[in-house]
N, C-alpha and C positions, 0 to 999 in steps of 0.2 A: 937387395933388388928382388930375391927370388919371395923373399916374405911379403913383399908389396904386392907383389903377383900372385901369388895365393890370396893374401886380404880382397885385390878387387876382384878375383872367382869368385870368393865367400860371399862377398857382397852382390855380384851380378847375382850369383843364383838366389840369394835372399828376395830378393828387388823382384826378380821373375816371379817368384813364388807368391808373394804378395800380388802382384799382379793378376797371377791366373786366376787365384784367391777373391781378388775383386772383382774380378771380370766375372767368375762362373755363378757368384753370390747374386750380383749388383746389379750389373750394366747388363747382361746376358738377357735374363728373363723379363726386364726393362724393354730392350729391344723386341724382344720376343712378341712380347703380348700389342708394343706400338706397332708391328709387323701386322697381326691376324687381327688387330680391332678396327685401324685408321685405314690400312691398307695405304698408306700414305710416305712409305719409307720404298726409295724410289733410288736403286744405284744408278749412278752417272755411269758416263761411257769411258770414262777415265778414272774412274772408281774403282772400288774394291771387287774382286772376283769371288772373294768367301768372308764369312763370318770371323775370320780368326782375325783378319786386321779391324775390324770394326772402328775400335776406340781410335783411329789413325784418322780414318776418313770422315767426308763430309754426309752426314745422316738429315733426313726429313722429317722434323717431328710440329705436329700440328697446325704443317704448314709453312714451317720458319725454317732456314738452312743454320744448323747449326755445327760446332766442331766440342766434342765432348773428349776432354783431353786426359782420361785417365789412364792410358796405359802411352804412357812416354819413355821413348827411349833412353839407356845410361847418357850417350852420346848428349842428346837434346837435352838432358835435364844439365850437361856441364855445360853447356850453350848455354844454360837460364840461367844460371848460378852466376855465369861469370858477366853475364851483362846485370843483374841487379845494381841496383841503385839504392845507397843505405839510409837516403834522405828520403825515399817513398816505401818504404818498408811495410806501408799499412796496404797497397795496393799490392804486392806480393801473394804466391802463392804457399803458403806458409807450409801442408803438407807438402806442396813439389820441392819446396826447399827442404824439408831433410827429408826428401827419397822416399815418401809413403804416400804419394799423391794417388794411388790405388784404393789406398784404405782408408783415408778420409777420418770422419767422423768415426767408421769401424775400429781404429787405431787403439790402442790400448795402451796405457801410461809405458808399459813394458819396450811395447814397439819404437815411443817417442823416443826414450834413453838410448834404445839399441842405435837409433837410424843417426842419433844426434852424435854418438859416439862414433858412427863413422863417418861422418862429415868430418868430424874434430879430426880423425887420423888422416883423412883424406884431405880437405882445403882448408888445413890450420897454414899461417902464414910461414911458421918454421918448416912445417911438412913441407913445403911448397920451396919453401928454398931451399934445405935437404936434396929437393929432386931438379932445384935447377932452375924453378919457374919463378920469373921476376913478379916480385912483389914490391909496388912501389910507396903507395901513402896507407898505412894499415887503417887509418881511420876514413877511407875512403873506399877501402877494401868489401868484397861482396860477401867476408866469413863475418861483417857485423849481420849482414841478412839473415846467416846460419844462428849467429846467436839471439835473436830478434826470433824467431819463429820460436827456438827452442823456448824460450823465456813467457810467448804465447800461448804454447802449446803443453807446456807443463806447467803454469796454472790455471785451476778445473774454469773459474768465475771467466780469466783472459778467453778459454779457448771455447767456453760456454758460448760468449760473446760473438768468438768470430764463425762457431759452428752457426749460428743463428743466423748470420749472414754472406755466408759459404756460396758463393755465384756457381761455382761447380755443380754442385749438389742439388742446390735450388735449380739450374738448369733442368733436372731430371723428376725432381721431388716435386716441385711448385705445379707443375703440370694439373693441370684440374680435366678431365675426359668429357666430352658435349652428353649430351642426354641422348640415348638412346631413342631413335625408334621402337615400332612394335613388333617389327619386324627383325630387329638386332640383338632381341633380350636379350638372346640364347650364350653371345656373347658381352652378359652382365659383368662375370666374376672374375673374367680375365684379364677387362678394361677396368673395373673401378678397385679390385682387390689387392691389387701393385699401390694403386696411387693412395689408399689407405693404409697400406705399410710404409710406404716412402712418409708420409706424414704420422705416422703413431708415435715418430720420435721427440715430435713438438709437442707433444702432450704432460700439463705437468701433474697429470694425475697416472700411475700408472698401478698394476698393466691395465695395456689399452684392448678393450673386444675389438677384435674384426671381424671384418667382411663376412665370413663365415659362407653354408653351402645354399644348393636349393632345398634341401632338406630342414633348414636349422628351425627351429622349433618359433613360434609366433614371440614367445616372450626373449629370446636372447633376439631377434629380431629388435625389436619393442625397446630393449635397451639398449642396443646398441646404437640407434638412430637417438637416444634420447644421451648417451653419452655423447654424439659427434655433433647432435645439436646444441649441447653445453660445451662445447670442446673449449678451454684454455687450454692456451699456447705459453712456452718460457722463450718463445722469442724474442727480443728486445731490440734488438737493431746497433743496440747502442753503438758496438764495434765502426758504423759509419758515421757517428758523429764527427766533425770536422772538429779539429784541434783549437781549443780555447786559448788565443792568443792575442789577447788584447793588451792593449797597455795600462791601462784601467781597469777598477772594478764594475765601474756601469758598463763599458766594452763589454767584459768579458760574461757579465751576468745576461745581458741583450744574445751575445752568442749562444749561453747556455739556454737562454729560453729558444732559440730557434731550436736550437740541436733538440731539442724537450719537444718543440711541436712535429718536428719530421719523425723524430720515433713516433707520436701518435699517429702519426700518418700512415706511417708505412703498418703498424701493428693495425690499426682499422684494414687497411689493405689485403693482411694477412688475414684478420677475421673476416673480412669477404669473401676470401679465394678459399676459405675453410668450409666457408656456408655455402659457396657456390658448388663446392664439392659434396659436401652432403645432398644440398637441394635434388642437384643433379642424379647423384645415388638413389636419390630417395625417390625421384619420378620415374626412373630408369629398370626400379629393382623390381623384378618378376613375383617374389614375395610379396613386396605389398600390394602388389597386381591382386594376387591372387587373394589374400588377406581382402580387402574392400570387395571384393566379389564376393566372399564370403561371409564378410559385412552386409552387403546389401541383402544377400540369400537371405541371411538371419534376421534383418529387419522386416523385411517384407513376408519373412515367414509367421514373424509374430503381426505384424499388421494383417497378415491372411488369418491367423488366429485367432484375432482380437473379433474382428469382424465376424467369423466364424462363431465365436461363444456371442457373441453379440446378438446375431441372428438366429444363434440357439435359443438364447435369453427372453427376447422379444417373441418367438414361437412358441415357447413354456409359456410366459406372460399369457398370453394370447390363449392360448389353450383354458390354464385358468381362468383365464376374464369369462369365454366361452362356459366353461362347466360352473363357473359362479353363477354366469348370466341364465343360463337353462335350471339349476336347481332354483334359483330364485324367481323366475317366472313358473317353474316346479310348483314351489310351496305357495307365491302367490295365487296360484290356482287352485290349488288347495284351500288356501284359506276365502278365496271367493267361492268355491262351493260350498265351502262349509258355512259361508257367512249366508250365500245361496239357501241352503238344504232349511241353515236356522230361520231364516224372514219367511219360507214357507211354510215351516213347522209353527211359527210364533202365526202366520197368519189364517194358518188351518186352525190354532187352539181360541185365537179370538174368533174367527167365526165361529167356531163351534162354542165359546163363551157369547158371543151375541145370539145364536140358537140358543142355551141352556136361557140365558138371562130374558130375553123375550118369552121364551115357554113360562117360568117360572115365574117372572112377572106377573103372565094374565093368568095363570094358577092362583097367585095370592087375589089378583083381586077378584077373579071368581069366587073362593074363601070367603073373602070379607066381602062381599054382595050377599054371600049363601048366608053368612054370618047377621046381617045386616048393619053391619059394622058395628056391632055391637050395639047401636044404640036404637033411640025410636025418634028422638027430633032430628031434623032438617040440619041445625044448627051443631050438634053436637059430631054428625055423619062429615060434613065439611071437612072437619078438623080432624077426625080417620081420615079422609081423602087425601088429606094433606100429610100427614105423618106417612101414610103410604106409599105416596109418591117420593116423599122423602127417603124410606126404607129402599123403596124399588131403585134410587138415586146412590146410594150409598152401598147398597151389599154388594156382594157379588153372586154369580149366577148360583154355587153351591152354599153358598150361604142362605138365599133367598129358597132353595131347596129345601136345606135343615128346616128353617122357617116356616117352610108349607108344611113339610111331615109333621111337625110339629101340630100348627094349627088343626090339622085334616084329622090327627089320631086321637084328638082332646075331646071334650066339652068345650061350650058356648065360656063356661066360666074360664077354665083353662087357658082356652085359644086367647081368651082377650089376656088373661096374666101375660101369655108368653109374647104376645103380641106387645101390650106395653112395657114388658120388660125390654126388649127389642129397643124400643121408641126410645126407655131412659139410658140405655147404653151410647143410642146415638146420641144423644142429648147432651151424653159427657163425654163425648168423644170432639162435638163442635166446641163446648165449652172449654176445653183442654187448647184445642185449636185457636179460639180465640185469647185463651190468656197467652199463649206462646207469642201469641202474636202484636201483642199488648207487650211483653214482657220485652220483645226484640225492637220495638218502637222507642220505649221509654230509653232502653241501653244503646243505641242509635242515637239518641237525645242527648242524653249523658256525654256523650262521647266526643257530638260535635260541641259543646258547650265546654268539657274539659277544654278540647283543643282550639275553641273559639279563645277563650280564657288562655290558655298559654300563647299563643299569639299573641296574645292583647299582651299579657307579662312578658314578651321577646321583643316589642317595640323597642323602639329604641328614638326620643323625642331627639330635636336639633341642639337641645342643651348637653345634654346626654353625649351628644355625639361630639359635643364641640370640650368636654369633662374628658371625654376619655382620649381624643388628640393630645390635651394637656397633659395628662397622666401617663400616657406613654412615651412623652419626651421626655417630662419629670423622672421618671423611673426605665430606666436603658436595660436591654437585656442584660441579667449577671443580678441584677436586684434581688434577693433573699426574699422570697414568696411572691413574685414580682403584680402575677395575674391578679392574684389574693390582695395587694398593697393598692394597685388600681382600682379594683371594684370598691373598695370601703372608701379612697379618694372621691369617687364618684358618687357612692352611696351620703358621701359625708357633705359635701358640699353643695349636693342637689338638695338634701331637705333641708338642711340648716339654712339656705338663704329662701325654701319657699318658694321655690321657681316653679312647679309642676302644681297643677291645682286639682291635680288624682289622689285623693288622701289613701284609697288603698290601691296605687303603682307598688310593684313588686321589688321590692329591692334589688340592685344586681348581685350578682354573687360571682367568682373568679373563673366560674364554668361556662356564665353568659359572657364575660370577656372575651375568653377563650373564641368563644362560637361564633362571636360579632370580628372577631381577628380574621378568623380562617375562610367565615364566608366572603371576604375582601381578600384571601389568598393572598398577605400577607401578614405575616406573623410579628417579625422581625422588622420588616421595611416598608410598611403601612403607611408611613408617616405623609405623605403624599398624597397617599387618593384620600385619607381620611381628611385633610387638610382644604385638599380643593372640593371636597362632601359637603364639609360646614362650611366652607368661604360660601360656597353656591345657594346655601339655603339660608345663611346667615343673611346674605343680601335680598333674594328673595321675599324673607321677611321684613328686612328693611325697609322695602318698596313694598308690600303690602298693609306696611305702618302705615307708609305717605299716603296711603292712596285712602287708609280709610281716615286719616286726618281732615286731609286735603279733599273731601270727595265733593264732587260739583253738584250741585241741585241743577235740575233739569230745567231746562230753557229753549223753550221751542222755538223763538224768535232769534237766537243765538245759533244757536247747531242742534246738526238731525242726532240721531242716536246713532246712527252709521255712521254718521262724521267722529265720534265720541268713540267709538269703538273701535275706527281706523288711527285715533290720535296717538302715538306713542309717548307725548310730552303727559306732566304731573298737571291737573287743574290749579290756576293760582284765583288768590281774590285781585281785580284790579279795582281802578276806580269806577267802572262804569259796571260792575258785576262780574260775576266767575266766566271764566270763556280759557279753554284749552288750547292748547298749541298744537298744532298740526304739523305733519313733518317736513311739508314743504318749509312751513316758516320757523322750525327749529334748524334745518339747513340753511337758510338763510341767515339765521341769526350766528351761526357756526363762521359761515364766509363773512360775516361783517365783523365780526371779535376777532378777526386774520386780518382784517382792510385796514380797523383805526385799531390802531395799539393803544394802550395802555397810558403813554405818555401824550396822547390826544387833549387837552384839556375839555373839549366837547366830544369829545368821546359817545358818549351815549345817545344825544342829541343827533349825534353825524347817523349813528345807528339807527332810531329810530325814523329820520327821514330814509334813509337807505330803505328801512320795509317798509312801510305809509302803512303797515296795518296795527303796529304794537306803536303805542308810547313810547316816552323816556323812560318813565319809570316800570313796565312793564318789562320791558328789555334787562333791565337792571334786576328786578327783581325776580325775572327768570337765568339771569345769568349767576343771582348769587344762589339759588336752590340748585344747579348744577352742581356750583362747587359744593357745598354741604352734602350731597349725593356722592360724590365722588372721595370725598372726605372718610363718609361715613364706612362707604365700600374699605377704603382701604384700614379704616380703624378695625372692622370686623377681622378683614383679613390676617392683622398684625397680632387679634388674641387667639385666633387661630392657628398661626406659625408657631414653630418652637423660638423659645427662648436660650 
């Protein structure tokens, strides 16, 4: 009896101790900080007088009345034990049942053995009847609760499970803090930095940063928000999965899939209440207050900057443009006086060249007056006159100067030498002039005549053209000299059939293929305009055959020549003489070949009354020179297509 009494001392005082232990860790600084933040924890009048009973009474937290029951008395906690129930053991409080409902999740494997081992000495059913206290059906008894917690709570995955879903704890931990006013900052760290310790424990990456100060530096900031906005949780819930007990496999699998969506459930829940925790830190915290204001400073300090060099930029620019614009109307001014100063000097040296040259002039022919122009007839003197004015036409003023001194310092014989020396110099100076001039006509001649003549050799006839369509389907790019194989195709089969009646046409060679390819700008894929090139002139000619066949002798009493020129139809012979068709009565004749068909047996007859202006046989024999037109058309077109 006296050792029983000592064990439960040893045990009260363990039990306290753990207690004060949770309390001064846990619940204490919890209460604390819900006191000075929410100001929302409110004693009743029947309530607690001081902090020490706390965990006893009914507390205010955000709102809710609640009763946060970790510090339970010995007394109360035999009260629990003995009303459990061993058939709902999952609704149990698995720490209050082996006596560490202080220390919770704090609990230490060490602690679970100690507390379980005094349970065992204290409500084993032998112990119990040892001391006297009736134990009636052991399988109905509340030490299976005792060993149900133990069994929980000593393995790590079992008690992983039910920490995750621990209604105590979560009472306290779950709590997510409202957002801050701007007016509340100040207390940030003492409302959000509890409630991100209470939750660090979820975390299945560790360690976990927290909260940290006003001080902490931008980048543990920075990562901190960037770990809790990534935050995984090893919460799972699973512990409240409702028991698989169906009779069946599909029962039981249907069950399993519920239990499977309520854990998502609740885990999206939990990563809500995680983000709503953050969010809220995150709009709340004075740091990033001040961070974004620092942000903005910074932005707007280089937007003031940018602007700033900007407007630098464009004032240098501008300054430049100025000192460009002023030297350059600078030296344009310069160079218009200079150009100034030169049209004045050029037109001061010609006047004073039209002075010397005027002087000098009537100097010579004073000379050759004095002189008598050297001669004595009428007729000879002319012809000085002439050569003089020539000379006067041709030198210049100091030229015309040497000249005089000349003349003026000689004899009568002399003066005339140097005089018609003069003359024979001009003489070969036009003659020079005109062979140059002769020389550049003829090569001018030459020239246009070369290139008259290669024109005429770049022609290129409609047969020609309709050779080399052939010759370009016949031989496909990838042909082994292909240009080279066409030209001599073309060269080969234009003269051997005698088609061109130019006996010297220039051969083609694989350079004028080349040239006739590219001026059609295609090389390769030609094959089409060169086709519809010669279809168009292939017929062309066709119908300039017909027409100089078929050509009508004129008939005044028939049609004007304005009628003849308006007629689009071929002149035929009929019986009464040539007479054209008109397009009214080729349209007509169009609608009546639609009216009677073919299987008409008068047919033609019905025709010809329809237009009272053509015959039977006119009719006829305009409707069969259609088809041979049409015929014709399309035979050209078909040696023109590839093959």
């Amino acid at each position: 009896m006296h050792v029983a009494t000592e064990t439960a001392v040893l045990l009260a005082k363990e039990v306290q101790e753990h207690r004060d232990y949770f309390y001064n860790t846990f619940l204490r600084p919890y209460c604390e900080a819900a006191t000075s933040s929410r100001k929302r924890l409110r004693q009743t009048k029947s309530g607690v007088k001081n902090n020490a009973n706390l965990a006893n009474d009914k507390n205010y937290i955000n709102g809710q009345s609640v009763i946060i029951p970790f510090k339970v008395s010995h007394e109360n906690q035999e009260d629990y034990l003995k009303h459990l129930d061993p058939t709902q053991w999952k609704d149990q409080d698995h720490y209050l049942v082996l006596g560490i409902g202080e220390l919770r999740y704090q609990a230490t494997d060490e602690d679970i053995k100690k507390a379980y081992k005094q349970r065992i000495l204290r409500h084993h059913p032998d112990k119990r009847r040892q001391k006297g206290d009736p134990v009636s059906d052991e399988t109905k008894d509340y030490f299976a609760c005792i060993t149900k917690a133990n069994d929980v709570l000593s393995d790590p995955e079992k008690r992983k499970a039910y920490d995750s879903a621990d209604t105590v704890v979560a009472t306290v931990a779950d709590d997510v803090p409202d957002k801050l006013e701007a007016d509340e900052r100040d207390k940030f760290f003492d409302r959000f930095g509890q409630a991100f310790r209470y939750n660090s424990r979820w975390s299945a990456k560790q360690p976990v940063p927290q909260l940290g100060g006003l001080k902490s530096k931008d980048e543990y900031v920075d990562d901190f928000y960037d770990f809790w906005y990534d935050f995984q949780s090893w919460r799972d819930f699973s512990y409240l999965d409702e028991p698989v007990t169906g009779e069946d496999r599909y029962e039981r699998r249907y069950m399993e899939k519920e239990n499977k969506a309520k854990r998502m459930e609740r885990k999206n829940k939990e990563a809500a209440r995680i983000r709503k925790l953050v969010d809220n830190a995150f709009n709340s915290d004075p740091r990033i207050v001040r961070m974004r204001e620092e942000e903005k400073k910074r932005t707007e300090a280089k937007k003031a900057a940018k602007k700033e060099a900007l407007r630098q930029k464009q004032e240098q620019e501008e300054q430049q443009r100025m000192k460009a614009l002023e030297k350059e109307m600078e030296v344009k001014k310069q160079q218009e006086d200079a150009l100034k100063a030169e049209a004045e000097k050029v037109k001061k040296e010609k006047e004073a060249e039209k002075k010397v040259l005027k002087k000098e002039r009537k100097t010579l022919w004073d000379l050759l007056k004095g002189l008598n122009y050297f001669l004595e007839d009428s007729g000879s003197q002319l012809k000085v006159m002439q050569d003089t004015e020539r000379l006067c036409d041709a030198l210049s003023g100091l030229q015309l100067q040497e000249l005089n001194q000349r003349l003026s310092s000689s004899d009568k014989v002399s003066a005339k030498t140097a005089f018609y020396a003069e003359i024979d110099v001009l003489d070969k100076k036009v003659e020079a002039v005109k062979e140059a001039i002769v020389r550049e006509r003829e090569e001018k001649e030459k020239k246009e005549a070369a290139q008259k003549q290669q024109e005429t050799d770049s022609q290129w006839s409609d047969e020609e053209f309709r050779l080399l369509v052939k010759a370009v389907n016949l031989y496909p790019p990838g042909t082994g000299n292909r240009w080279q194989v066409v030209a001599e195709y073309i060269n080969h089969h234009l003269f051997l059939n005698a088609i061109t009646k130019e006996k010297d046409r220039k051969r083609k060679t694989a350079k004028d293929v080349i040239a006739k390819s590219k001026s059609l700008k295609q090389i390769d894929q030609h094959h089409d305009v060169l086709k519809n090139e010669v279809n168009s002139k292939a017929y062309d000619a066709f119908v300039t055959k017909q027409k100089s066949v078929l050509k009508p002798t004129k008939d005044d009493n028939s049609i004007s020549e304005r009628d003849s020129e308006q007629s689009n139809g071929v002149a035929v012979q009929g019986d009464g003489g040539l007479k054209p068709w008109s397009p009214a009565e080729q349209k007509q004749l169009e609608q009546c070949l639609k009216k009677f068909p073919a299987s008409d047996t008068d047919r033609w007859q019905n025709i010809a009354n329809e237009m009272q202006t053509r015959s039977k046989e006119e009719c006829l024999k305009r409707y069969k020179e259609l088809v041979e037109k049409i015929k014709a058309q399309k035979a050209a077109a078909g040696k023109a297509s590839p093959k």
